[in-house]
C-alpha positions in Angstrom: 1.4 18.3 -6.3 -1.5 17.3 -4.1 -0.6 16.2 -0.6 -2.7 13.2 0.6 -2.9 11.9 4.3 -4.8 9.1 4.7 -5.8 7.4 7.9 -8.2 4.8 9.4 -6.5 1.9 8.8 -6.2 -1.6 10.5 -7.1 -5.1 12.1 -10.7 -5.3 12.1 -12.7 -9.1 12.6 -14.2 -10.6 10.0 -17.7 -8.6 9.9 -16.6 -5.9 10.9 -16.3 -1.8 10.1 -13.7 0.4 9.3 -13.6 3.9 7.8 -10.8 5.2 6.2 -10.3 9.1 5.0 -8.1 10.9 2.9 -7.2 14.9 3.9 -6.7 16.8 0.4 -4.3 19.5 0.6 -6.5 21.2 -2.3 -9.8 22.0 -2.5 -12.5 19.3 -3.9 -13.7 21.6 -6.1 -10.2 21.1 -8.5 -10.3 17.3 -8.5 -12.0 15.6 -11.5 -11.7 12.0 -9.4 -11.5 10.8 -6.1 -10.9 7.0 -5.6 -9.7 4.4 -3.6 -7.5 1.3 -4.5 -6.2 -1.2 -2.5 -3.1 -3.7 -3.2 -2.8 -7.3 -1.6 0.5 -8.9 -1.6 1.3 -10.4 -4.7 -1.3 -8.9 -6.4 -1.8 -6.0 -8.7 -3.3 -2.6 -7.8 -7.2 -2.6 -7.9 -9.7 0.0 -8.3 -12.5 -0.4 -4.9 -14.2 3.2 -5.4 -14.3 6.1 -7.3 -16.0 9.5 -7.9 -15.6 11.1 -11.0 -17.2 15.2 -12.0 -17.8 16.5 -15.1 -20.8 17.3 -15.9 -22.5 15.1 -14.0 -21.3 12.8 -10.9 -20.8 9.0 -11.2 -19.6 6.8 -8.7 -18.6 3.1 -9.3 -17.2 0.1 -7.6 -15.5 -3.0 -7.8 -18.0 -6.0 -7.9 -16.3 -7.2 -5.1 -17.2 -4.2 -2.7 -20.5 -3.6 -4.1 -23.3 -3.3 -1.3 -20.7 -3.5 1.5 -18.3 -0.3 0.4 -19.4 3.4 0.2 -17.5 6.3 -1.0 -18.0 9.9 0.1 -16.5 13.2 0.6 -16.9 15.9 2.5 -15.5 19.3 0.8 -15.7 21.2 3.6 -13.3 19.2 5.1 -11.7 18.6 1.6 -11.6 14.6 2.9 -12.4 11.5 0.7 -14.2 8.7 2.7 -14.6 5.1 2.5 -16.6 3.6 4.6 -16.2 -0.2 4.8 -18.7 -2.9 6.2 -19.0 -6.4 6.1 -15.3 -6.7 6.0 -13.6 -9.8 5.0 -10.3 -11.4 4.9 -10.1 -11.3 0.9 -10.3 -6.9 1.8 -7.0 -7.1 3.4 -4.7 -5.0 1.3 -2.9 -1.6 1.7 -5.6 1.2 0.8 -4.8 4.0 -1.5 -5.8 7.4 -1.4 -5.8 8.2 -5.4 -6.4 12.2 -6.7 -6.6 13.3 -10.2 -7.5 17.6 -11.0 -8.8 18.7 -13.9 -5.5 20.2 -14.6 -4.5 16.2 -15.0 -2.5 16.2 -11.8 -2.1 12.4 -10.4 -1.8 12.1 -6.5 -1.2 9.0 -4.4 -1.3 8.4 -0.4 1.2 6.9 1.4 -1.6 3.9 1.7 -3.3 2.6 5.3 -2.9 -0.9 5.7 -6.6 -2.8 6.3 -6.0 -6.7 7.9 -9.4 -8.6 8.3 -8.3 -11.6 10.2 -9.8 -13.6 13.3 
């Protein structure tokens, strides 16, 4: 099982930045994706950013994030990134840290809650 700490979180101003990481306890080279999702209350589980390898690299996004959201790692640091700018109050939502290895092993963070609220 991979161990996922996530961090970053919190109450940012309509407009405004946050980045949020996600410390892999395994090395990037073993995970096929890396994404984030976020879950607002009373709302289903949403997909805001993803990398996926194979033989080549794709990223996507939701529509909603797209042009204000960026996704990146760093595999020296084995860390998943999202930078987030342009916030707004529709992005708050408790943000997941989501895993999957080529061996088809499924990780989740404990989630960092984002509030965008004046």
């Amino acid at each position: 099982q991979v161990q996922l700490v996530e961090s970053g979180g919190g109450l940012v101003q309509p407009g405004g930045s946050l980045r949020l990481s996600c410390a892999a306890s395994v090395s990037m080279f073993s995970m096929y994706t890396m994404g984030w999702y976020r879950q607002a209350p009373g709302k289903q589980r949403e997909l805001v950013a993803a990398i996926t390898r194979g033989g080549t690299t794709s990223i996507r996004y939701s529509d909603s994030v797209k042009g204000r959201f960026t996704i990146s790692t760093d595999n020296a640091k084995n860390t998943v990134y999202l930078q987030m700018n342009s916030l707004k109050p529709e992005d708050t939502a408790v943000y997941y840290c989501n895993v999957k290895l080529f061996s088809n092993s499924d990780s989740w963070g404990q989630g960092t809650q984002v509030t965008v609220s004046s």
